[in-house]
C-alpha positions in Angstrom: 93.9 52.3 98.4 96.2 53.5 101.0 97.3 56.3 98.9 93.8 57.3 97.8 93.1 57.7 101.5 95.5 59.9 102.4 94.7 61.9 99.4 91.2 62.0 100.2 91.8 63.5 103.7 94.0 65.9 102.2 90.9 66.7 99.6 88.3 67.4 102.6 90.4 69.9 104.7 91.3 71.8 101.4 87.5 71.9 100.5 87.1 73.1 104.5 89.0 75.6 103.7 86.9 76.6 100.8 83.7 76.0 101.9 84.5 78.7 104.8 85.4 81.3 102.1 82.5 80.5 100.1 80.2 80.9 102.5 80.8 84.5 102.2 80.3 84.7 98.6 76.7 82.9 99.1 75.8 84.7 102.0 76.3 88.3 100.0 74.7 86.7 96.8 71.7 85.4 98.8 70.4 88.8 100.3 72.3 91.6 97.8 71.7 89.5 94.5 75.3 90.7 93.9 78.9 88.6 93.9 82.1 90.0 96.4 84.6 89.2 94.6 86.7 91.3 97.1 85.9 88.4 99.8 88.9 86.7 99.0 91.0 89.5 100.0 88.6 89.8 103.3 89.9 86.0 103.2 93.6 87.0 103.3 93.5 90.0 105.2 92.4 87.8 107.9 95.3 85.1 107.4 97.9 88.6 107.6 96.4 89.6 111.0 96.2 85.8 112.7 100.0 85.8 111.4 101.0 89.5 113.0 98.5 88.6 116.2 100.5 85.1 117.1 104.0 87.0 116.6 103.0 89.4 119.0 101.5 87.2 121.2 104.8 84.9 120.8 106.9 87.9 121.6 105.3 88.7 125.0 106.6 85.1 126.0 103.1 83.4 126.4 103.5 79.8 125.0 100.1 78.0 125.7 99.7 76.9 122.4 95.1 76.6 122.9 95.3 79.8 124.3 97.5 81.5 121.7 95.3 80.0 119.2 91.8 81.2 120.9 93.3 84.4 121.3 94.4 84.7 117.2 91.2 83.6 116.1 89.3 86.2 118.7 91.6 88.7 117.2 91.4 87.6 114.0 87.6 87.3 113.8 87.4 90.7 114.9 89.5 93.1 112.6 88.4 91.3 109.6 84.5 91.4 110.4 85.4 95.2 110.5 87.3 95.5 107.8 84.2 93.7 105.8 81.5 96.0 107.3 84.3 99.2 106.4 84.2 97.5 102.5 80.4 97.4 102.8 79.9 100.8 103.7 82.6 102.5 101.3 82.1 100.4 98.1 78.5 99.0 98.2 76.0 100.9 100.0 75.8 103.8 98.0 75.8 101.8 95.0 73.0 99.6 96.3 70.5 101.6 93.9 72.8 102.7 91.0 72.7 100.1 87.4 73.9 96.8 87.8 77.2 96.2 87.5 78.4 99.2 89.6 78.3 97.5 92.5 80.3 94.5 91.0 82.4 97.1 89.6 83.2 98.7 92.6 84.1 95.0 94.2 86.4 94.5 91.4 88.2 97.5 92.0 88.6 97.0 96.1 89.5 93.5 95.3 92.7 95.4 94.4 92.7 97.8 96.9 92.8 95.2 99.5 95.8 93.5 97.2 97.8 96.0 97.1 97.2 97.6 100.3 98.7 94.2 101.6 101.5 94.4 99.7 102.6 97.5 100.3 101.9 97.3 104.0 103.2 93.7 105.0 105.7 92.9 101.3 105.3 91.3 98.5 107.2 88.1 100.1 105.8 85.2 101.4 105.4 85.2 104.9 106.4 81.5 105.9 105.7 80.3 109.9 106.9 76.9 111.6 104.7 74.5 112.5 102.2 75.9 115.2 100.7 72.3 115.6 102.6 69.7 115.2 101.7 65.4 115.7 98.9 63.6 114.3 97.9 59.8 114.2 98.8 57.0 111.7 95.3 55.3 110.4 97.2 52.6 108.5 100.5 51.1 107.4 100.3 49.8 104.2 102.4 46.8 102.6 104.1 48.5 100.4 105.2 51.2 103.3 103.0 53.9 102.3 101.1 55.4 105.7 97.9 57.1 105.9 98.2 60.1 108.7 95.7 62.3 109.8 97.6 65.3 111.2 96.2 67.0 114.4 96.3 70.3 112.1 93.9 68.3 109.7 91.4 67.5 112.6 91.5 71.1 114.0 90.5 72.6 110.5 87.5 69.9 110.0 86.2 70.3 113.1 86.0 73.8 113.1 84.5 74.0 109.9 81.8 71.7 110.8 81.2 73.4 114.4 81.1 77.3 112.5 78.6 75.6 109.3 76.4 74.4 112.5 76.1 77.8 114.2 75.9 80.0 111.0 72.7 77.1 110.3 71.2 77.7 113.2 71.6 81.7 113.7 70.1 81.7 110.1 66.9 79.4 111.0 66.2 80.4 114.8 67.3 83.7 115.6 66.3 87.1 114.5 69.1 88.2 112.4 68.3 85.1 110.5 65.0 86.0 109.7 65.9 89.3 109.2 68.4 87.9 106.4 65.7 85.3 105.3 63.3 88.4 105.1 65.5 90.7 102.9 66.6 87.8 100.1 62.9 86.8 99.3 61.6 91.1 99.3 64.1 94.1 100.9 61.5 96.3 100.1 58.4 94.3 102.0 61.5 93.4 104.6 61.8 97.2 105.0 58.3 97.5 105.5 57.6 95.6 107.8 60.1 96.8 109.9 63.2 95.1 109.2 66.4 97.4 108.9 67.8 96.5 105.8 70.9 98.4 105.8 71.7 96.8 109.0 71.1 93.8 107.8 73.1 93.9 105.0 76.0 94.6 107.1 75.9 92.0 109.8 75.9 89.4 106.5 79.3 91.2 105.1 80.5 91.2 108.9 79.8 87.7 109.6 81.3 86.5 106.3 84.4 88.2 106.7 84.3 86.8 110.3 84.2 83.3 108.8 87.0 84.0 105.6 89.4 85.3 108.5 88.7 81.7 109.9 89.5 80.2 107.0 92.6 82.5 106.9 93.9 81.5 109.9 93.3 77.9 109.3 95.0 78.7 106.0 97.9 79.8 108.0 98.1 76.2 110.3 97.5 73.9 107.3 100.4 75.6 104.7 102.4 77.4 107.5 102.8 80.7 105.1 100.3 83.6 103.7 101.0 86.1 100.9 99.7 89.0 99.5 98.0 87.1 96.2 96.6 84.4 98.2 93.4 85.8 98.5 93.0 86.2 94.5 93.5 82.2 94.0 91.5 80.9 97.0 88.4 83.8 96.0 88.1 82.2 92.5 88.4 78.9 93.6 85.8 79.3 96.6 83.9 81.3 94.2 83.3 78.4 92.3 82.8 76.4 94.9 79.8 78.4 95.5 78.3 78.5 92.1 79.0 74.6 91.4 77.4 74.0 95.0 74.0 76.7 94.1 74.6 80.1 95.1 72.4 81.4 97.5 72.7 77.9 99.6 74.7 77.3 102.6 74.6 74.2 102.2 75.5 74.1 98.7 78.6 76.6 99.4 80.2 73.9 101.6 79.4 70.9 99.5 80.9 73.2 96.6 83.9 73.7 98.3 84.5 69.9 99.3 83.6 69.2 95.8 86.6 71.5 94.7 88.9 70.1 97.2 88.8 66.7 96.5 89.1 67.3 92.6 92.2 69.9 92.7 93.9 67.0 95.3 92.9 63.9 93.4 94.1 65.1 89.9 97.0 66.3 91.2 97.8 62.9 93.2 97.2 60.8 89.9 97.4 63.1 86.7 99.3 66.2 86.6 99.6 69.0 89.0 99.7 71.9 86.8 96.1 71.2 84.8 94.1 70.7 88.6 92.9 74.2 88.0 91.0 73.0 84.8 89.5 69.7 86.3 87.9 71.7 88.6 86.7 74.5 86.1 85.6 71.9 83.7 83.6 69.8 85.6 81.9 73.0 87.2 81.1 73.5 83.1 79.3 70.1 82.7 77.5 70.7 86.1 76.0 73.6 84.8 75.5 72.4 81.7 73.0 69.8 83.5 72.3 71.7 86.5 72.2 75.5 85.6 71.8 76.4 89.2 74.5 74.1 90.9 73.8 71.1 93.0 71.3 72.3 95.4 70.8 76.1 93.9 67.0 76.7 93.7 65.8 78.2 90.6 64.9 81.9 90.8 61.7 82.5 91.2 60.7 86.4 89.1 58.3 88.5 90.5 55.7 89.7 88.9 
């Protein structure tokens, strides 16, 4: 039991980390009716600049580790939400009317832009850091010797997930951006008349997406202490699923998704093998939606007529 504690810590703040990123996917999916797959890049463009920002924070000699780390994730929020509203703008927007899959056609092909854009700017190596955080607190000391920890890293990235899925719920529910957003999934053409900017709208959902994947980049960066160009491929699939097993087009779903994934990818590779976690998680998203075609809390589409 001792070990299928720890493991099931380690399972939550991966699936944090997923349900951050798949947020984004949601989010996009929810008001566009279209899937981003260049959001895992957004994801680790925002883990490269959190990296470059604490180096040259380090470099100027402050060490006050909260403030370094408020400062990185400022920094880190920023650039990235503009580098999703700069992907927005050149790749979607004026394929908002063409056929169907140009849009997803055009996310493909920035997905690789953003790739290789990374690596030709920051390397194709992995950029490893030490540990930023270090310490943590022993739960339990089992018989056999085995001890359950709960690393302060580990509290840092729950907490923040649960603190950022809080906001995002209530700016969606009580402010006016929300309704905006609320507004343009159900009609963007009754949205527009009415007097809702669409276009606006549209980009404050890529913007605060990428705001949230650079989170989850940097917290990324604490948990595994290194980023790489190709990170962003692996996590976007993986939160990708997350949001489709969870229901995309639900918050709510995104982050139970992601949890979901988490826990499977760290339990089967505790007690089976490591190198088949990738297809426990893809087949049991199968049988889900085998049962539940629109995830675990996705709503059935409703067409209009």
């Amino acid at each position: 039991m001792d070990y299928f504690a720890q493991q099931l810590i380690n399972g939550l703040v991966l699936g944090s980390i997923y349900g951050l990123i798949a947020i984004g996917y949601t989010m996009v999916y929810g008001i566009v009716g279209m899937i981003n797959f260049a959001h895992g890049d957004i994801f680790m463009i925002g883990g490269f600049i959190a990296l470059i920002t604490f180096l040259i924070l380090v470099s100027f000699g402050l060490t006050a580790i909260p403030l370094i780390l408020l400062v990185v994730l400022l920094v880190s929020m920023a650039i990235t939400a503009l580098y999703g509203w700069t992907v927005e703008r050149i790749a979607y927007r004026p394929l908002r009317h063409s056929f169907r899959l140009a849009p997803m056609l055009s996310a493909i092909g920035m997905s690789f832009v953003l790739t290789n854009y990374s690596q030709v700017a920051q390397g194709a190596r992995v950029k490893p850091v030490p540990p930023i955080i270090t310490g943590g607190y022993t739960l339990h000391e089992g018989a056999e010797g085995f001890v359950v920890q709960l690393s302060n890293v580990q509290i840092i990235v729950v907490i923040t997930t649960i603190v950022l899925l809080a906001l995002f719920t209530w700016l969606v529910s009580n402010t006016r951006l929300g309704r905006d957003m609320r507004a343009c999934e159900q009609d963007q053409t009754m949205a527009s008349l009415l007097g809702v900017d669409v276009d606006r709208t549209i980009s404050m959902t890529f913007v605060i997406g990428a705001a949230l994947a650079a989170v989850a980049g940097m917290m990324y960066l604490l948990y595994y202490g290194l980023v790489d160009f190709f990170m962003g491929f692996v996590a976007g699939i993986k939160a990708f699923t997350a949001a489709v097993l969870g229901g995309i087009g639900s918050l709510p779903g995104a982050m139970l998704g992601g949890l979901l994934i988490g826990l499977i990818e760290t339990l089967w590779s505790a007690y089976f093998s490591v190198e088949y976690k990738d297809v426990a998680a893809f087949s049991i998203l199968i049988v889900v939606l085998i049962f539940l075609p629109t995830g675990l809390l996705g709503r059935p589409e409703v067409e209009k007529v």
